[in-house]
C-alpha distance (Angstrom), angle and dihedral (degrees) to the residues before:
residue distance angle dihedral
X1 . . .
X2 3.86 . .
X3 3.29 121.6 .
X4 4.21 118.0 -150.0
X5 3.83 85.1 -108.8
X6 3.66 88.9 62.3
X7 3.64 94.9 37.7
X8 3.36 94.8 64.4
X9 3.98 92.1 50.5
X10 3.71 86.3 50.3
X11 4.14 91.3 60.8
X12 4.24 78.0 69.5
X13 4.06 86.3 73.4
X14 3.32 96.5 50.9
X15 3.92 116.6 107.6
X16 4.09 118.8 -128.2
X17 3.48 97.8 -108.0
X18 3.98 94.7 71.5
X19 3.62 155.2 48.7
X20 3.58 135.1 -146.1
X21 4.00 109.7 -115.9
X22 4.06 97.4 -178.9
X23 3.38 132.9 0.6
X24 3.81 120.6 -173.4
X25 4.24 105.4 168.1
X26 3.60 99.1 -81.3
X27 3.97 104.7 19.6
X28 3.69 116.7 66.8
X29 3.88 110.3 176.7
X30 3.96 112.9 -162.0
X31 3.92 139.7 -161.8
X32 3.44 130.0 -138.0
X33 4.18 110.7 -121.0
X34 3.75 90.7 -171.2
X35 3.55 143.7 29.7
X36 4.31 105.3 -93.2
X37 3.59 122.7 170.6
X38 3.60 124.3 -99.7
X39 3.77 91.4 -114.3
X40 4.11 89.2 52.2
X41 3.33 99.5 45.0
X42 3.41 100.9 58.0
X43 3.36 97.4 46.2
X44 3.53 90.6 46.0
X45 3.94 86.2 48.0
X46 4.09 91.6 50.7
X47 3.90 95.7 39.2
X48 4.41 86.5 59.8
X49 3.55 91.6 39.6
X50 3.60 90.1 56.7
X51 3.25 99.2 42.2
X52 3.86 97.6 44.8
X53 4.57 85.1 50.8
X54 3.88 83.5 53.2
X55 3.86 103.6 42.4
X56 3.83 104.3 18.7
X57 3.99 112.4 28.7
X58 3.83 124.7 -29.4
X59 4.14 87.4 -135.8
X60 4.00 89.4 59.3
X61 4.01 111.7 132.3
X62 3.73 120.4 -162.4
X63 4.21 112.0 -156.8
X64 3.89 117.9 -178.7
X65 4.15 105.0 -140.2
X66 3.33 108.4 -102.1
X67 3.94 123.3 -111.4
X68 3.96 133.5 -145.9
């Protein structure tokens, strides 16, 4: 599990275009800062998730915050 420490070095991965919402070790729920197509967001979406399982923690989760 994450601790805040590495939390805050995990913000570094994050792309431009979001923001973390909640956070809690394995779980980190983002929001989109600007519009993205569908197409581009989820690739953007499974490229970090991948990348944050292979570099950070292999349990790490990436959830989009859901809209509507």
């Amino acid at each position: 599990m994450l601790t805040q420490q590495s939390y805050t070095s995990l913000k570094s991965y994050l792309p431009p275009e979001v923001e973390v919402v909640s956070f809690n070790g394995t779980k980190l729920t983002l929001r989109m800062l600007e519009p993205m197509p569908t197409a581009a967001r989820g690739h953007m979406l499974l490229k970090l998730e991948e990348r944050l399982r292979a570099e950070v923690d292999p349990k790490m989760e990436v959830f989009l915050e859901p809209k509507g």
